[in-house]
DSSP file (Angstrom, degrees, kcal/mol; ACC not computed):
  #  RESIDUE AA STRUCTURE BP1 BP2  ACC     N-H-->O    O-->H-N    N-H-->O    O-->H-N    TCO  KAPPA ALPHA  PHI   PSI    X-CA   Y-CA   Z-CA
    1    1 A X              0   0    0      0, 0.0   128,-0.9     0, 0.0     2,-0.2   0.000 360.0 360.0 360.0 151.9    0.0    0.0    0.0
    2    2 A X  E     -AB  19 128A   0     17,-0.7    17,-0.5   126,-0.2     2,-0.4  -0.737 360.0-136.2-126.5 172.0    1.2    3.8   -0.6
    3    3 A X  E     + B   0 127A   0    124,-1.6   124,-1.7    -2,-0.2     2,-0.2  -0.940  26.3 175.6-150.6 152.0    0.2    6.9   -0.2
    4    4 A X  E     - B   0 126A   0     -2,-0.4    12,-2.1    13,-0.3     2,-0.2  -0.793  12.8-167.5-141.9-166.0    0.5    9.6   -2.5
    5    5 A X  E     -CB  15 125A   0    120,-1.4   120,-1.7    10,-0.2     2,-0.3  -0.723   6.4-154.9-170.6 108.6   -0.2   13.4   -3.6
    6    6 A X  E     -CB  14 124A   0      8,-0.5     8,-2.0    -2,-0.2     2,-0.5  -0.963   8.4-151.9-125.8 166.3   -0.2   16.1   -6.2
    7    7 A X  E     - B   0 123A   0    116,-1.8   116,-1.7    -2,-0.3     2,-0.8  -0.934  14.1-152.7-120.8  91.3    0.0   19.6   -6.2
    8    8 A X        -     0   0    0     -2,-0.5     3,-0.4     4,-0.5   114,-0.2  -0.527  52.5 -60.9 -31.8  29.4   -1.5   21.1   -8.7
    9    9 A X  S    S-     0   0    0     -2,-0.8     2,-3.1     1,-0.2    -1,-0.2   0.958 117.6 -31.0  60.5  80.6   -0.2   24.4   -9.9
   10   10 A X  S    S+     0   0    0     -3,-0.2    -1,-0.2     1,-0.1    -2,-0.1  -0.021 114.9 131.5  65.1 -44.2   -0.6   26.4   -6.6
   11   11 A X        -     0   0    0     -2,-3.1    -1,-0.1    -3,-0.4    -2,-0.1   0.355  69.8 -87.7 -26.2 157.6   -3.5   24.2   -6.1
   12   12 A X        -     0   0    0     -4,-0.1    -4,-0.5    -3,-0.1     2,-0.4  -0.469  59.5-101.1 -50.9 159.6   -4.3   22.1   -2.3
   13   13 A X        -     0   0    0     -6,-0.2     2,-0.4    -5,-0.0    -6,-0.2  -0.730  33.1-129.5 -87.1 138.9   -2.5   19.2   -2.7
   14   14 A X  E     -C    6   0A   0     -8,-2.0    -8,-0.5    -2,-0.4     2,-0.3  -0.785  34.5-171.8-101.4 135.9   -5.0   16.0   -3.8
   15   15 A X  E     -C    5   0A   0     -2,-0.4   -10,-0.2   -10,-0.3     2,-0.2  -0.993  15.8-161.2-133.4 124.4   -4.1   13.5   -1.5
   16   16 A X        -     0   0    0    -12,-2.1     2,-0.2    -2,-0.3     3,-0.1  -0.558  14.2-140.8-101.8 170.6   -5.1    9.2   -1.2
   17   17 A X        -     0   0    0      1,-0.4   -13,-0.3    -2,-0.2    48,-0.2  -0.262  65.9 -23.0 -69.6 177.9   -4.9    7.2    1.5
   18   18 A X  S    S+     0   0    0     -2,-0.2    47,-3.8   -15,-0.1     2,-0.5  -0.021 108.9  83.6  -1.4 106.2   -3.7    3.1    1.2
   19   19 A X  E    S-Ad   2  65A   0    -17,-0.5   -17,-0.7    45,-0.3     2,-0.4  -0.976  80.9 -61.8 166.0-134.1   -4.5    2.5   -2.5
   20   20 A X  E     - d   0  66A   0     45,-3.1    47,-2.8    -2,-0.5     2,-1.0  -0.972  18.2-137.7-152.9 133.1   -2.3    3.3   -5.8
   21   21 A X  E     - d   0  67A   0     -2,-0.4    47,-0.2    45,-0.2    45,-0.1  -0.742  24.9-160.1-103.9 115.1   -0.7    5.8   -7.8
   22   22 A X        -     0   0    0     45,-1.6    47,-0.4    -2,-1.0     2,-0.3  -0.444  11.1-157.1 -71.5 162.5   -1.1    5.3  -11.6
   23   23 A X        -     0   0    0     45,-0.2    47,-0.2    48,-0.1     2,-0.1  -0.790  19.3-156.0-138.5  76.9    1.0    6.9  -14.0
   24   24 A X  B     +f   70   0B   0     45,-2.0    47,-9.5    -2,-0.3     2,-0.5  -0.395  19.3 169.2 -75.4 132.2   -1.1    7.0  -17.5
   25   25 A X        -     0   0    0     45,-0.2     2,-0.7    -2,-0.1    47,-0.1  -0.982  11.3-170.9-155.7 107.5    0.7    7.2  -20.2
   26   26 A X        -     0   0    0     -2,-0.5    64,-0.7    64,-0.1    69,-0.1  -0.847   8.7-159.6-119.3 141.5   -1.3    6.8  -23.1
   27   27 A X  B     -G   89   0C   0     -2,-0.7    63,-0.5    62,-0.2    62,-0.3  -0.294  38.5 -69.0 -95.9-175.0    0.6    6.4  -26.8
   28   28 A X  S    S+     0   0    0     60,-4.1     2,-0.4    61,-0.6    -1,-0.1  -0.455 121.5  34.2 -47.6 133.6   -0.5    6.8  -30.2
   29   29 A X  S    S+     0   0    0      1,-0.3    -1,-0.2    -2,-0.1    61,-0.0  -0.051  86.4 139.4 105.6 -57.5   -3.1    4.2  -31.5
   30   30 A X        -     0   0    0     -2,-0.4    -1,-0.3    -3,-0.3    68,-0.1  -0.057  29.1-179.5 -57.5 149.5   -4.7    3.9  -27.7
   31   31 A X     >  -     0   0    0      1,-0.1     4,-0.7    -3,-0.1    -1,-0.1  -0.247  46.9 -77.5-124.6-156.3   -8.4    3.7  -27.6
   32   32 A X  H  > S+     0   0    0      2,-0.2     4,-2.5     1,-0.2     3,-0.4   0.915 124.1  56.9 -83.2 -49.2  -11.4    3.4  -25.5
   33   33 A X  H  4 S+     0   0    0      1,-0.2    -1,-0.2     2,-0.2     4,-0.1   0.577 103.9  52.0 -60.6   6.1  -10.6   -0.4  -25.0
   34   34 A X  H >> S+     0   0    0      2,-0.1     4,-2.1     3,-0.1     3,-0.6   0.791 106.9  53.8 -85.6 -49.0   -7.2    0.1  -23.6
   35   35 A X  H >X S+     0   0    0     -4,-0.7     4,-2.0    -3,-0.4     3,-1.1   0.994 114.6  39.8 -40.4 -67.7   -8.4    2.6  -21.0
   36   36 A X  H 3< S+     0   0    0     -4,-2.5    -1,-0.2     1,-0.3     4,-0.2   0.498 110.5  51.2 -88.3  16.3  -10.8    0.4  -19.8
   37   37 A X  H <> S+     0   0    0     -3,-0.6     4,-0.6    -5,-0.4    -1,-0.3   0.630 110.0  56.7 -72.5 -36.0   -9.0   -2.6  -19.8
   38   38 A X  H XX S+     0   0    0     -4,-2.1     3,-2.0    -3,-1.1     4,-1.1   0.998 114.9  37.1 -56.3 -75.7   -6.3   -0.4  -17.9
   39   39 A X  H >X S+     0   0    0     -4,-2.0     4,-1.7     1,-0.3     3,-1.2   0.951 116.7  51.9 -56.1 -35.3   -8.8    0.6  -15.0
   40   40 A X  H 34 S+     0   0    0     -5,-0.4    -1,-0.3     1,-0.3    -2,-0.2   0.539 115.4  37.4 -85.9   7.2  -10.5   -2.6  -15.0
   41   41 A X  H << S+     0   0    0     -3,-2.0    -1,-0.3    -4,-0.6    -2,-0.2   0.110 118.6  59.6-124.9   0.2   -6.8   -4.9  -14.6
   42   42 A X  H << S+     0   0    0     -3,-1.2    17,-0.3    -4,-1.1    -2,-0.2   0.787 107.6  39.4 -90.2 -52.3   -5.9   -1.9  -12.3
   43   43 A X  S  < S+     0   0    0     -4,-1.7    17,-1.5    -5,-0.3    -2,-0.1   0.834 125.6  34.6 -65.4 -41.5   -8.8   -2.5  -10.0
   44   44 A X  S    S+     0   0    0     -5,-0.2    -1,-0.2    15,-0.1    -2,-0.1   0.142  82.7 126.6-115.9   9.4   -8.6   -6.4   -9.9
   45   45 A X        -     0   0    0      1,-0.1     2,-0.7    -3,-0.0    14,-0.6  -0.419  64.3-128.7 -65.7 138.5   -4.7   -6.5  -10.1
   46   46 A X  E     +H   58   0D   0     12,-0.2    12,-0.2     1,-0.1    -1,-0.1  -0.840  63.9 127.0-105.9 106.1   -3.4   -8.9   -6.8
   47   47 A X  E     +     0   0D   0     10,-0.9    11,-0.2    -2,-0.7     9,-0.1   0.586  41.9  78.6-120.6 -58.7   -0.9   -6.5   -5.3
   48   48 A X  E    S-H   57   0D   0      9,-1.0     9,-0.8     1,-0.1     2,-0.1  -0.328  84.7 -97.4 -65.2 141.7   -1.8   -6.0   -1.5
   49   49 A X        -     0   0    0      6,-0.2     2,-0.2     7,-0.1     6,-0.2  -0.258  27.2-149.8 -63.8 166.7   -1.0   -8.4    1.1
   50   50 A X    >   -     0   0    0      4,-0.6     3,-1.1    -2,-0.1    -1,-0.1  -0.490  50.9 -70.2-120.0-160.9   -3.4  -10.8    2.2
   51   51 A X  T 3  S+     0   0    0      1,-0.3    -2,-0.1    -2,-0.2    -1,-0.1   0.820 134.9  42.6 -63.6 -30.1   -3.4  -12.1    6.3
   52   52 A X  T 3  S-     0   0    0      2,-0.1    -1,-0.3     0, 0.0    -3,-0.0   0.371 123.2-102.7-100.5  -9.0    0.0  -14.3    5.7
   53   53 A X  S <  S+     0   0    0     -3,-1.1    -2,-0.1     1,-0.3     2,-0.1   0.590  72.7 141.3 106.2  -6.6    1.7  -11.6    3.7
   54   54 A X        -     0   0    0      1,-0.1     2,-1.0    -5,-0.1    -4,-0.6  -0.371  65.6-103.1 -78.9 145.4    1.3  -13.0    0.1
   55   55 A X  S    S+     0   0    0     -6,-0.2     2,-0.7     1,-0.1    -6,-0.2   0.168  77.9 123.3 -35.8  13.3    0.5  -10.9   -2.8
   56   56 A X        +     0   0    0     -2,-1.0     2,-0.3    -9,-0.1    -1,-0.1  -0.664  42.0  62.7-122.5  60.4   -3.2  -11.8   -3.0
   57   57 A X  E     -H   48   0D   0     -9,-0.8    -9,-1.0    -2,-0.7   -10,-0.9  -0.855  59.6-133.8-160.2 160.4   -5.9   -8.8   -2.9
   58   58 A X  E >>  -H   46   0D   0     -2,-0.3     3,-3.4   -12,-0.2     4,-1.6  -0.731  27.9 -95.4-118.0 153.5   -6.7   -6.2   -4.8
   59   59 A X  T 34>S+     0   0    0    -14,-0.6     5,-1.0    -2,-0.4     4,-0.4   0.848 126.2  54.9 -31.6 -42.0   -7.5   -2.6   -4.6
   60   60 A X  T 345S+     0   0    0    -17,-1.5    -1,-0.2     1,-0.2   -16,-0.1   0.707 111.0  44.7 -98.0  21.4  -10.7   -3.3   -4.6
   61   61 A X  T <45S+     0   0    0     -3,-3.4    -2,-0.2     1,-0.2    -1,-0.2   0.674 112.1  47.8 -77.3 -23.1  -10.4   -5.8   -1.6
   62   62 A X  T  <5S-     0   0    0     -4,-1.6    -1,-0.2    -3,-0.2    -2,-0.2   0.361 110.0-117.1-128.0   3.9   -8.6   -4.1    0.3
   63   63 A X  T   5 +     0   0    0     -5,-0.5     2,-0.3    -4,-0.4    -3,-0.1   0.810  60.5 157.0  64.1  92.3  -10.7   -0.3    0.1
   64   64 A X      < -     0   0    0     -5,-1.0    48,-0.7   -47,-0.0     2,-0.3  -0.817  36.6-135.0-112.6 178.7   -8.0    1.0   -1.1
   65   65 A X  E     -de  19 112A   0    -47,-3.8   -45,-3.1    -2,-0.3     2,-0.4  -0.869   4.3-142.1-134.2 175.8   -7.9    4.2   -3.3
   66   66 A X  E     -de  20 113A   0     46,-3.0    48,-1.4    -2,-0.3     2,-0.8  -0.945   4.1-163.4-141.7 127.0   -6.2    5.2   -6.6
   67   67 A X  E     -de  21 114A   0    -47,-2.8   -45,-1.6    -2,-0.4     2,-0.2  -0.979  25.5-163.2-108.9 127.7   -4.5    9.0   -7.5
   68   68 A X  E     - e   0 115A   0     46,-1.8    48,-1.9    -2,-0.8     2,-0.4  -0.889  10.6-169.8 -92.4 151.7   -4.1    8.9  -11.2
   69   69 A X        -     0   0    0    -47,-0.4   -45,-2.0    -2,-0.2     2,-0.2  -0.991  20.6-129.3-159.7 144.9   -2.0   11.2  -13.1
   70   70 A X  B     +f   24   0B   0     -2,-0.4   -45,-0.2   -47,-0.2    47,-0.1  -0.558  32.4 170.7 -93.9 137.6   -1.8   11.7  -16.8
   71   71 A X        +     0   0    0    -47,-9.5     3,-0.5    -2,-0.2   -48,-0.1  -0.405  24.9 174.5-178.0 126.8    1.7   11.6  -18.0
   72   72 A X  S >  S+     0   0    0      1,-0.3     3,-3.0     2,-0.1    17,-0.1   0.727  78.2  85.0 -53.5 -33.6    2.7   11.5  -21.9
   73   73 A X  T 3  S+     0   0    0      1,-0.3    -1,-0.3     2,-0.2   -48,-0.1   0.217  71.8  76.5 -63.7  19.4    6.4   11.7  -20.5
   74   74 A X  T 3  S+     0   0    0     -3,-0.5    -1,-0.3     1,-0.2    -2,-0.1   0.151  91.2  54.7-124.6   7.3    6.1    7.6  -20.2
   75   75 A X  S <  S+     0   0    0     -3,-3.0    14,-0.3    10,-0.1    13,-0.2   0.050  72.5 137.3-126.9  23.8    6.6    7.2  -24.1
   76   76 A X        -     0   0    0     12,-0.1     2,-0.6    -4,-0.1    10,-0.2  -0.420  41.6-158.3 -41.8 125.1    9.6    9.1  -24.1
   77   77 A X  B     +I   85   0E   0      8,-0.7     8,-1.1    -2,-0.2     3,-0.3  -0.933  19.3 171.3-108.0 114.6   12.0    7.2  -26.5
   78   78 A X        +     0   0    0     -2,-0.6     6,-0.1     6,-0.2    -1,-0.0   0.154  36.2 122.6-131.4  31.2   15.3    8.2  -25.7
   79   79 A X  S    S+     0   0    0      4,-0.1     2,-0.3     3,-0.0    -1,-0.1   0.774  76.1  26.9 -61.0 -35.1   16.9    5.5  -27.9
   80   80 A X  S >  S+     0   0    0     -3,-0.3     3,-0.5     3,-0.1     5,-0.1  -0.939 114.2   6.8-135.1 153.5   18.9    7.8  -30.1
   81   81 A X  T 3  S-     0   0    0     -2,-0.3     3,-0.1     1,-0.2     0, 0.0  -0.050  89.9 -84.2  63.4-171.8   20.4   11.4  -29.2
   82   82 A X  T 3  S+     0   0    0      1,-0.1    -1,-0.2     2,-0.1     2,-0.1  -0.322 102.2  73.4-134.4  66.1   20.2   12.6  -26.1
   83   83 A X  S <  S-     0   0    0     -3,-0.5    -3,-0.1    -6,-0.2    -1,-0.1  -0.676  83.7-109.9-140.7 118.4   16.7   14.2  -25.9
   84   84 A X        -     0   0    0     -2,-0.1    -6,-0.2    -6,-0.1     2,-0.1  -0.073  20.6-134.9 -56.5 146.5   13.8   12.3  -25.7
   85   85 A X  B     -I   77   0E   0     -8,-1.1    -8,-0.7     1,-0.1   -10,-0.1  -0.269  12.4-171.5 -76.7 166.1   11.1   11.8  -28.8
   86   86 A X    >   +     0   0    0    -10,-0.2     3,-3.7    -2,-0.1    -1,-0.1   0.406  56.3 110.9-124.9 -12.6    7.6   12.1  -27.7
   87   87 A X  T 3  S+     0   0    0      1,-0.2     4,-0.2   -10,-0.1   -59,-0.1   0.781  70.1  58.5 -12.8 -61.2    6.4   11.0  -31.0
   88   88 A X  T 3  S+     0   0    0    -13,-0.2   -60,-4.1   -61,-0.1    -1,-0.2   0.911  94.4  98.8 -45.7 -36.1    5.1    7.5  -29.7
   89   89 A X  B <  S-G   27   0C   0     -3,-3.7   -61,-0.6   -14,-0.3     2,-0.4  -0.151  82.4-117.0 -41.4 164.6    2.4   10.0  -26.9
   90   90 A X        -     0   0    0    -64,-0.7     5,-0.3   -63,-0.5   -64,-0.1  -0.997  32.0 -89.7-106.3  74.6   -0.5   10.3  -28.0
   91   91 A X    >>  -     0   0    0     -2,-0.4     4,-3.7    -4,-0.2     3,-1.0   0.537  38.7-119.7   5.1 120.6   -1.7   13.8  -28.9
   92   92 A X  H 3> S+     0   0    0      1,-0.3     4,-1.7     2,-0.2     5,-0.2   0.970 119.4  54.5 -58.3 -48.9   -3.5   15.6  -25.4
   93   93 A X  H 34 S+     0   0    0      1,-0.2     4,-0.3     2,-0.1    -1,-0.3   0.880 117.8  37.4 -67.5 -16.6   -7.0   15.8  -27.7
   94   94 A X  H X> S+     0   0    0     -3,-1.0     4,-1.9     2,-0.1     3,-0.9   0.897 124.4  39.8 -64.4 -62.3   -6.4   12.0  -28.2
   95   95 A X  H 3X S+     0   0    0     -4,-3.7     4,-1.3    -5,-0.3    -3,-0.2   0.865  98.5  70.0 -67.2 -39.2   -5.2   11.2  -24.9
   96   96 A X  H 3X S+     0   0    0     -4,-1.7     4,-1.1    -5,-0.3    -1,-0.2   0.626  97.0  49.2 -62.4  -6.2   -7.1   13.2  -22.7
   97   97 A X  H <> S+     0   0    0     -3,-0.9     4,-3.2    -4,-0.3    -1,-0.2   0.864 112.1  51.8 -68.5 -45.7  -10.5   11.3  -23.0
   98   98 A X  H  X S+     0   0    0     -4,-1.9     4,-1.1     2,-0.2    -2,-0.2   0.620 113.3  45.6 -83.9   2.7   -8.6    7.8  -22.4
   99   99 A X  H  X S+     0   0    0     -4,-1.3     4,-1.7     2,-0.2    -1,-0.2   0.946 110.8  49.4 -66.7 -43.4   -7.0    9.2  -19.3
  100  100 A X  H  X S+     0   0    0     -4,-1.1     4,-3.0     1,-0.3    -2,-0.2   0.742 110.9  51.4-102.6 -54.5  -10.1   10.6  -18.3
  101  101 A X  H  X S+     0   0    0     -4,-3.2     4,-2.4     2,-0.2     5,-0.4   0.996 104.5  60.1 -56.9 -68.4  -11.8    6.8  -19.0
  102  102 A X  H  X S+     0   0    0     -4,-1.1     4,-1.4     1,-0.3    -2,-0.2   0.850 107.6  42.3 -51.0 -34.8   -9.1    5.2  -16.9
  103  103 A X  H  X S+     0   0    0     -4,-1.7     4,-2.0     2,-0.1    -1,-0.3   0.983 116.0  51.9 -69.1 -47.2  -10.2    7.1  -14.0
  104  104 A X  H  X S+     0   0    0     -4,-3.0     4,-2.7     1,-0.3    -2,-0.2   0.851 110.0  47.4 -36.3 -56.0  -13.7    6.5  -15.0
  105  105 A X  H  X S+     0   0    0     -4,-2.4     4,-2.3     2,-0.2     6,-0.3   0.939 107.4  49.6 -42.7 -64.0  -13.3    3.1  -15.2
  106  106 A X  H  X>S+     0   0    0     -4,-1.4     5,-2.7    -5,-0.4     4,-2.4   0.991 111.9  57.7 -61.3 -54.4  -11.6    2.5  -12.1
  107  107 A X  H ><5S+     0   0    0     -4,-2.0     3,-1.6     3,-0.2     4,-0.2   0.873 101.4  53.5  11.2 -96.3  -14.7    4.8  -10.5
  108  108 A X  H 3<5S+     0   0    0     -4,-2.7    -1,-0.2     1,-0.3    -2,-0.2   0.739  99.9  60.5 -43.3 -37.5  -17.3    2.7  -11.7
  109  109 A X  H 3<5S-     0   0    0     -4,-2.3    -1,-0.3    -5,-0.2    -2,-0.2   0.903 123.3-103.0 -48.8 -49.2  -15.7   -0.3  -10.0
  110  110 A X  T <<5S+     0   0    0     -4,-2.4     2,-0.3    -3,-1.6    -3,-0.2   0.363  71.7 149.6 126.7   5.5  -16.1    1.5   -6.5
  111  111 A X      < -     0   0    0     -5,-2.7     2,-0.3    -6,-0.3    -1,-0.3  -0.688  52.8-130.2 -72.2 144.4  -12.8    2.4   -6.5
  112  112 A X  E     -e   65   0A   0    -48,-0.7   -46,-3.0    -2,-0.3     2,-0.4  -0.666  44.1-172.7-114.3 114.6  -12.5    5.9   -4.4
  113  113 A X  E     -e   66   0A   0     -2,-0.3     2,-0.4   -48,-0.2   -46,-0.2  -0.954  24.7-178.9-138.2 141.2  -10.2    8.1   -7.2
  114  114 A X  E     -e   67   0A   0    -48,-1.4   -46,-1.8    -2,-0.4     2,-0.4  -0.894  15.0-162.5-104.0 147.4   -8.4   11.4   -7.5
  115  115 A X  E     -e   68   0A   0     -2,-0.4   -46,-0.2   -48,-0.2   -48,-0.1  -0.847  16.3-125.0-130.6 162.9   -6.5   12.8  -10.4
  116  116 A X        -     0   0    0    -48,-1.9     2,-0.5    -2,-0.4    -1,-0.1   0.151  48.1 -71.6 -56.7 175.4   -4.3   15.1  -11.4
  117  117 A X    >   -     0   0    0    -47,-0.1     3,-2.8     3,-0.1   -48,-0.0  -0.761  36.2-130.5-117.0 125.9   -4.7   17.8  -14.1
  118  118 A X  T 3  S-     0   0    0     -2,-0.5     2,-0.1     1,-0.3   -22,-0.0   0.281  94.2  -0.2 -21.3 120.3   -4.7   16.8  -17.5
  119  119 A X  T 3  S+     0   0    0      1,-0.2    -1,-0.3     3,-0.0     3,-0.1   0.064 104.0 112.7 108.5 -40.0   -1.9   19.3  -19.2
  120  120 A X  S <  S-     0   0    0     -3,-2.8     2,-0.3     1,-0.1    -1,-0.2  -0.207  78.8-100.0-101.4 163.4   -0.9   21.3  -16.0
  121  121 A X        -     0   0    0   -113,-0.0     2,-0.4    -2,-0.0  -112,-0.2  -0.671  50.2-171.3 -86.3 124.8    3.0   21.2  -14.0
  122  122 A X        -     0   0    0     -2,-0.3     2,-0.6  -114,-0.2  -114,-0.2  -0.964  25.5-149.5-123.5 145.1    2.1   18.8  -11.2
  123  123 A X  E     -B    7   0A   0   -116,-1.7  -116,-1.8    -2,-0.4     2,-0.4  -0.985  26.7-155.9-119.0 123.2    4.6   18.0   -8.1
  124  124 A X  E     -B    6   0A   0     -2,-0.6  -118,-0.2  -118,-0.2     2,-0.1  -0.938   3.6-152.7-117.0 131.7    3.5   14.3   -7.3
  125  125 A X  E     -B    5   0A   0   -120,-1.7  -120,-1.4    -2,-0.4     2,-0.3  -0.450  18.6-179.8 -82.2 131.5    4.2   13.0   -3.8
  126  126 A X  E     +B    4   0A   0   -122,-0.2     2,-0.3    -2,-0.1  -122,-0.2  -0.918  20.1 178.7-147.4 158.0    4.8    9.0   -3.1
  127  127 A X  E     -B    3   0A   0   -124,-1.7  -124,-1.6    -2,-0.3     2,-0.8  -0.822  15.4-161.0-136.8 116.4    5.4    6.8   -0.5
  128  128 A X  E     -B    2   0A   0     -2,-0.3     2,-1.1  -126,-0.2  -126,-0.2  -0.749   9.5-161.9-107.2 120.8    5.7    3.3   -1.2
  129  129 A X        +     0   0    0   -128,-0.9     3,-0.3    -2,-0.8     2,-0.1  -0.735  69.6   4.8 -92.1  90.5    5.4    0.3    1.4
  130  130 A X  S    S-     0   0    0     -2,-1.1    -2,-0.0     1,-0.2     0, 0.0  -0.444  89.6 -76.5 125.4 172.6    6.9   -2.4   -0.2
  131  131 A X  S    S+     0   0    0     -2,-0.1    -1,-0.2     2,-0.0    -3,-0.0   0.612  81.8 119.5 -73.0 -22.7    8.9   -3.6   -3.4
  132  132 A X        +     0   0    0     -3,-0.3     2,-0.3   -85,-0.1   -85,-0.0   0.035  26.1 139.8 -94.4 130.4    5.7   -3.6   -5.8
  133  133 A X        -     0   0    0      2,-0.0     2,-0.3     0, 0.0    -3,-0.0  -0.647  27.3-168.3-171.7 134.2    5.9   -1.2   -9.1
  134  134 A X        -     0   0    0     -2,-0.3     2,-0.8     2,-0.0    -2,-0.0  -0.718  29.2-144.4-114.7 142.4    4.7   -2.1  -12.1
  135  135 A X        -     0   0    0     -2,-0.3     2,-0.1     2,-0.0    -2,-0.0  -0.891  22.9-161.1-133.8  94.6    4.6   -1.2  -15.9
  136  136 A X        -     0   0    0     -2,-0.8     2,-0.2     3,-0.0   -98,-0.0  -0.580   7.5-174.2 -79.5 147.1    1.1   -2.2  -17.5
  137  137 A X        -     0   0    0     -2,-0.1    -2,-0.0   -99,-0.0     0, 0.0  -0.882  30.1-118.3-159.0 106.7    1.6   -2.4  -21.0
  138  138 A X        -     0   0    0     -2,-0.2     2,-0.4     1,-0.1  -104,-0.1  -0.206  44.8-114.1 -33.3 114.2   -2.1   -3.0  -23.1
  139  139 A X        -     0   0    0      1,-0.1     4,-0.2  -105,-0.0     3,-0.2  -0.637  29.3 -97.1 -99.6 156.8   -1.5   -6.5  -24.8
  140  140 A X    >   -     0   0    0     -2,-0.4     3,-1.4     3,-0.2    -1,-0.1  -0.198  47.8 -83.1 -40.0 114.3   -1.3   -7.0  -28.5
  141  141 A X  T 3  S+     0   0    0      1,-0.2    -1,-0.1     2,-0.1     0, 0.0   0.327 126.6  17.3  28.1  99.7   -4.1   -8.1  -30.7
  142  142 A X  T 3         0   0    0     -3,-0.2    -1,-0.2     1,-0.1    -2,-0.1   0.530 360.0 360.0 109.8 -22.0   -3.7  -12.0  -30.0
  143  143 A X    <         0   0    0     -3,-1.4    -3,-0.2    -4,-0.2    -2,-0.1   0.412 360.0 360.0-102.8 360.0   -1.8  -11.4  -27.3
């Protein structure tokens, strides 16, 4: 379990309890069924310990909550040169709806969520209990 927090351009700082911070990062290509496959393997993911300590409950098992925050800076390619491409992002009129769906998603579930804002310089806050961090990656056609 974590807790985290951003700070919004002068804003209060948006704050969670126990639960998870996403880091949305939506590419070129992403649709509505990658969002919500994203909140809905987000929600049901087995992360949390359970009464003996094993990985086995999920967010929504465990009342936990989820701070999402959009950020494009997660398809940074930084293969060649030395300044990252953004090409692979996703365009903000593309991208914001399917961030905007991942929270939704995760929402509907019952999950308790606060976000970030879409676009804006955000200072994000974490504290993590435990080894767990993860890179969800929407699987291929097939896949």
């Amino acid at each position: 379990m974590i807790r985290a927090s951003v700070e919004v351009e002068g804003e209060p700082v948006r704050a969670i309890g126990p639960g998870i911070l996403l880091l949305v990062g939506v590419r070129e290509g992403d649709g509505e069924a990658e969002a919500r496959w994203m909140g809905e393997k987000c929600a049901h993911l087995r992360i949390f310990p359970d009464e003996e300590g094993r990985m086995n409950r999920s967010l929504l098992e465990t009342g936990g909550e989820a701070l999402v925050v959009s950020q494009f800076t997660l398809w940074g390619d930084v293969a060649k040169g030395r300044r990252p491409s953004y090409v692979r992002a996703a365009p903000p009129e593309a991208a914001d709806p399917l961030y905007r769906m991942v929270a939704g998603t995760l929402s509907a579930l019952g999950v308790p969520v606060t976000t970030g804002t879409f676009r804006a310089h955000m200072r994000v806050s974490l504290e993590n209990d435990g080894p767990v961090t993860l890179l969800l990656e929407h699987p291929p056609e097939g896949g």
